[in-house]
DRENKE-459551 format. One record per residue (C-alpha): z, y, x. Coordinates in Angstrom, 1 decimal. Layout:
% residues N
       Z       Y       X
       Z       Y       X
...
This chain:
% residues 261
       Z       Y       X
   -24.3   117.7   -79.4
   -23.9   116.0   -76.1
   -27.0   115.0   -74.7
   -25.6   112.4   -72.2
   -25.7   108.9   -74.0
   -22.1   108.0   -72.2
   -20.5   111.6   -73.4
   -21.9   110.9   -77.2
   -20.8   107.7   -77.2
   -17.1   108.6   -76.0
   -17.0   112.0   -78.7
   -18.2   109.3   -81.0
   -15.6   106.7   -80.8
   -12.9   109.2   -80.9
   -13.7   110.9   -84.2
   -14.4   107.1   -85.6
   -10.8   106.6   -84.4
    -9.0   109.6   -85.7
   -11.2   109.4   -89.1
    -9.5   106.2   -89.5
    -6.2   107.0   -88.4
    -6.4   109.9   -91.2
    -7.7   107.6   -93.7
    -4.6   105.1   -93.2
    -2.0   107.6   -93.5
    -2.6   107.9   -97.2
    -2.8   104.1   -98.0
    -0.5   103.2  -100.8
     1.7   101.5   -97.9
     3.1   104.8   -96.6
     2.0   107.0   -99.8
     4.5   105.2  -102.0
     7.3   106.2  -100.4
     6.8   110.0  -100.8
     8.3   111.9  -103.4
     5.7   113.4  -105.4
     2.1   111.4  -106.0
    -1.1   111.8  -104.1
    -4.1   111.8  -106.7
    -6.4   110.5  -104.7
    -7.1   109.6  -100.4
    -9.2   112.6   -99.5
   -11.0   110.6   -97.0
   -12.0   107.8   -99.2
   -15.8   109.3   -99.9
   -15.6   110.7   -95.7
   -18.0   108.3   -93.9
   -16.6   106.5   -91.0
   -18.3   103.8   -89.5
   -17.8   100.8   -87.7
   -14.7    99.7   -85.5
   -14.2   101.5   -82.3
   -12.5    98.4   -80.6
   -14.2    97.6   -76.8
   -14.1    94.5   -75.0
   -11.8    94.6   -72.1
   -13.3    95.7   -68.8
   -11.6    94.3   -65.8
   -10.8    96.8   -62.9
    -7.2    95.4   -61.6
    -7.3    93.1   -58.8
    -4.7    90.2   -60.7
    -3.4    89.2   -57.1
    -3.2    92.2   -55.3
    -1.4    94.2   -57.4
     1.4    91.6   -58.0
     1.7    91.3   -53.9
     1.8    95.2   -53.7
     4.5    95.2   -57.2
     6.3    92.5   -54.7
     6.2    94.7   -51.9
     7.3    97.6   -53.5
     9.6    96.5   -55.8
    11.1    93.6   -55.6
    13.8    94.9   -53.1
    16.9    93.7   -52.3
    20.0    95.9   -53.8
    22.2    96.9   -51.1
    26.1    96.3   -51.6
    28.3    99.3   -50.7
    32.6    99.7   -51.3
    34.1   101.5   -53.5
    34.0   104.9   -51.3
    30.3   105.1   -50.4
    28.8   108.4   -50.2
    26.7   109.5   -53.0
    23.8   109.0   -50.9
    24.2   104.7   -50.7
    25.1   105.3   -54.3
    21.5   106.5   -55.1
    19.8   104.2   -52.7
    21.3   101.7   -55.1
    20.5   103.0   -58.4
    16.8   103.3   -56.6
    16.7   100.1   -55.7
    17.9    98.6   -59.1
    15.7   100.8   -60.9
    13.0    98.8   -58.8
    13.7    95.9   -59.8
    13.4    96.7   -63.7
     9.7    98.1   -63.1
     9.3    94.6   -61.5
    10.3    92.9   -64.2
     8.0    94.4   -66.5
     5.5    94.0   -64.4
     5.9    90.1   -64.7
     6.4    89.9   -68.2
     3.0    92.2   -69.0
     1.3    90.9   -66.1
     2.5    87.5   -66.2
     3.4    86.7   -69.6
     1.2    89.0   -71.8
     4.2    90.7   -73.4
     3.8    94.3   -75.4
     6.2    96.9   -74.8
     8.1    96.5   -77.7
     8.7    92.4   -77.0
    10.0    93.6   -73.7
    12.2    96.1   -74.4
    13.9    93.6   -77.1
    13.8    90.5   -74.9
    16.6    88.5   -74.4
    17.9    86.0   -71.7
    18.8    83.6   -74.2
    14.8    83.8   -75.2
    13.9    82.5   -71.4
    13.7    78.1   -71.8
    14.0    77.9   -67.6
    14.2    74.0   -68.2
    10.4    73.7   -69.6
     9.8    77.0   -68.3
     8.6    79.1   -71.6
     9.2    82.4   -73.0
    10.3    82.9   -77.2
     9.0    85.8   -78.7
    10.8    86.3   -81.8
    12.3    88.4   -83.9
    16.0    89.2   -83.1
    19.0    91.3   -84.3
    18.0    93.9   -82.1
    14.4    94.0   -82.6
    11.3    92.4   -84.7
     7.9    90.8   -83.8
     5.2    92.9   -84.6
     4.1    90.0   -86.7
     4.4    86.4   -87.7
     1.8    85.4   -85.3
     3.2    87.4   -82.7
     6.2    85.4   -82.7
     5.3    82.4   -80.5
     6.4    80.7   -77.1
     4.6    81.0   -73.9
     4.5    79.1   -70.8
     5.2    80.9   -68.1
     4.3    79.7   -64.1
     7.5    77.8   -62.3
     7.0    80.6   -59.2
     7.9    83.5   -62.0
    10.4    81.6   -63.7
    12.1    80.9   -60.4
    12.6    85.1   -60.1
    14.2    85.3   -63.4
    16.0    82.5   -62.8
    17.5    84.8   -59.9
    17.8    87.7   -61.7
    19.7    86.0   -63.8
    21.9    84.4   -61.6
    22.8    88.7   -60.3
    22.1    90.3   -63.8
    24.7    91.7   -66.6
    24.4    91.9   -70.8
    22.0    90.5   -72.8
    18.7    91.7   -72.1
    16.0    90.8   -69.5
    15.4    94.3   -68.5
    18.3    96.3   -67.7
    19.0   100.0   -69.3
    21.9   102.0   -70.0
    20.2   103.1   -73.3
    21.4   101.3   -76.7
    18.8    99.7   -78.9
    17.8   101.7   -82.2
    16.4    98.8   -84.2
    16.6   100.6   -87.4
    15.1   103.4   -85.9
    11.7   105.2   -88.0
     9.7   105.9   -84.5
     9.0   103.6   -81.9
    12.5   103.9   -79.6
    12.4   101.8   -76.3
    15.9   101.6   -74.4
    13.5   101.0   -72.0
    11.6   104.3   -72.1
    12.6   105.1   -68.3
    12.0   102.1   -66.7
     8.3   102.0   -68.2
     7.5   105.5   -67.3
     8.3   104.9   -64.0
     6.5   102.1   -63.5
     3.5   103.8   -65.0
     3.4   106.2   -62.3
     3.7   103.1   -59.5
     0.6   102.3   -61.3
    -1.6   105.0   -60.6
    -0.2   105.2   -57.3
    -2.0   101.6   -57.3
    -5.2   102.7   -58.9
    -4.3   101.7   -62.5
    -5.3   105.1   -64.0
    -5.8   104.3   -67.7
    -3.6   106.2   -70.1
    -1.5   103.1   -71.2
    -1.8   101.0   -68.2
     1.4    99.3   -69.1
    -1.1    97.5   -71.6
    -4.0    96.9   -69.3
    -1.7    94.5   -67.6
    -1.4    92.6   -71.1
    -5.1    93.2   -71.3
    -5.6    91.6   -67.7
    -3.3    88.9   -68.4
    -5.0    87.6   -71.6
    -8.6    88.0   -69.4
    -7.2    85.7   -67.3
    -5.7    82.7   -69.3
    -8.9    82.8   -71.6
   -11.2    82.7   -67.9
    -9.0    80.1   -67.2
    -8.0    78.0   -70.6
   -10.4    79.5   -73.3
    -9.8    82.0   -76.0
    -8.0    80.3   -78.2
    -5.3    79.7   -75.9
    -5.6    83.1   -75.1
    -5.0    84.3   -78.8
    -2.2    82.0   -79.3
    -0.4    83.8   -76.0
    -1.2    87.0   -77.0
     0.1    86.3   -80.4
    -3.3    87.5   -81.9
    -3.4    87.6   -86.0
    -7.1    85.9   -85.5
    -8.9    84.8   -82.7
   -11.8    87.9   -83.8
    -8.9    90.3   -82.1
    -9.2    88.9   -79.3
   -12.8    88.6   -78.6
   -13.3    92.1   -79.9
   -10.6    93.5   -77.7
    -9.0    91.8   -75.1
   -11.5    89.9   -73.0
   -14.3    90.0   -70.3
   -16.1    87.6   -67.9
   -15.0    88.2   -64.5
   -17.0    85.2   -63.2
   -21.1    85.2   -63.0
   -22.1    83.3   -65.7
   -26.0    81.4   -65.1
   -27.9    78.3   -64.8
   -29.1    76.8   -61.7
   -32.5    75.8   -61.2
């Protein structure tokens, strides 16, 4: 009943959305593993409409928020013996902490990664010869689908801090977490979880206020390579199914677009 074009719109997209979240969950894909049968999907006749996907509206400043992620985060970690107070030892664990939001920050900002191909990624998937990233699928965790497996070149200046990180860093993973992976887990589990949360709130701090921001950097990163190299390169980074995702959902001019006369 709202009368505000803006407020109907908004009520509108998020019944279409949760209409069609309802209707999935009793698609023979998840219905045939319950025990007892469903006679029918009780939203099949339920009118829902079109897609409620929107284009990607830019509102992050690309080079501002990777100085201030520099700035704030990509500290040095201080060095203390073995009987420092438990003061330095903090200082430390903040600083470290730091540098893991960083890294996340690089590879959503910088490489387009999801959350899921972050928490899983691996040093051996980082080429720092030619400089590319492997998304793949890996003991520890799977792409979320063929196409989303795929190698991405990254810029030599980012490469150059994982190359140090490297150089510093311990285990197996890019980002570091005392956390175990779970990759025969039924619910999305991210060793991770701590590290993103915090950089979440950096985020707001910066102005990023939308509910997943982590994924408006991915967002802003796949604005920028298809402003800069077209949308098909920008599906094949984003490891896009079909080129229609990303048009639909990822992208929006951030330069005027006219003729001169």
């Amino acid at each position: 009943k709202a009368t505000d074009p803006s407020a109907r719109q908004a009520a509108t997209v998020t019944t279409t959305s949760l209409l069609r979240n309802a209707k999935a969950l009793f698609s023979p894909k998840y219905t045939q593993h319950l025990p007892f049968p469903i006679p029918h999907n009780p939203f099949e006749s339920v009118p829902i409409g079109s897609s409620t996907t929107r284009r990607y509206k830019s509102e992050v400043d690309f080079k501002d928020l990777a100085q201030a992620a520099r700035k704030d985060l990509y500290v040095p970690i201080p060095k203390f013996p073995k009987d420092s107070t438990a003061k330095d030892r903090q200082a430390r664990q903040e600083a470290i902490d730091k540098n893991q939001q960083f890294k996340i920050l690089l590879l959503s900002l910088g490489c387009g990664l999801r959350r899921g191909e972050i928490d899983a990624l691996l040093w051996k998937n980082l080429d720092f010869k030619e400089n590319t990233l492997s998304v793949e699928t890996t003991e520890f965790g799977s792409a979320k689908s063929t196409s989303s497996e795929r190698t991405i070149d990254v810029a030599p200046s980012v490469m150059d801090i994982f190359r140090k990180y490297q150089i510093t860093d311990s285990g197996d993973f890019v980002v570091f977490s005392l956390k175990q992976p779970r990759p025969n887990a039924n619910y999305y589990h991210y060793r991770c979880y701590t590290q993103f949360r915090k950089l979440l709130t950096w985020l707001r701090e910066q102005g990023v206020t939308s509910r997943n921001a982590i994924h408006v950097l991915r967002k802003e990163y796949g604005s920028r390579i298809c402003q800069e190299f077209g949308i098909y390169a920008a599906s094949t980074a984003l490891g896009h199914g079909n080129i229609a995702t990303t048009a639909a959902s990822y992208l929006d001019k951030k330069d005027k677009v006219f003729v001169e006369l």
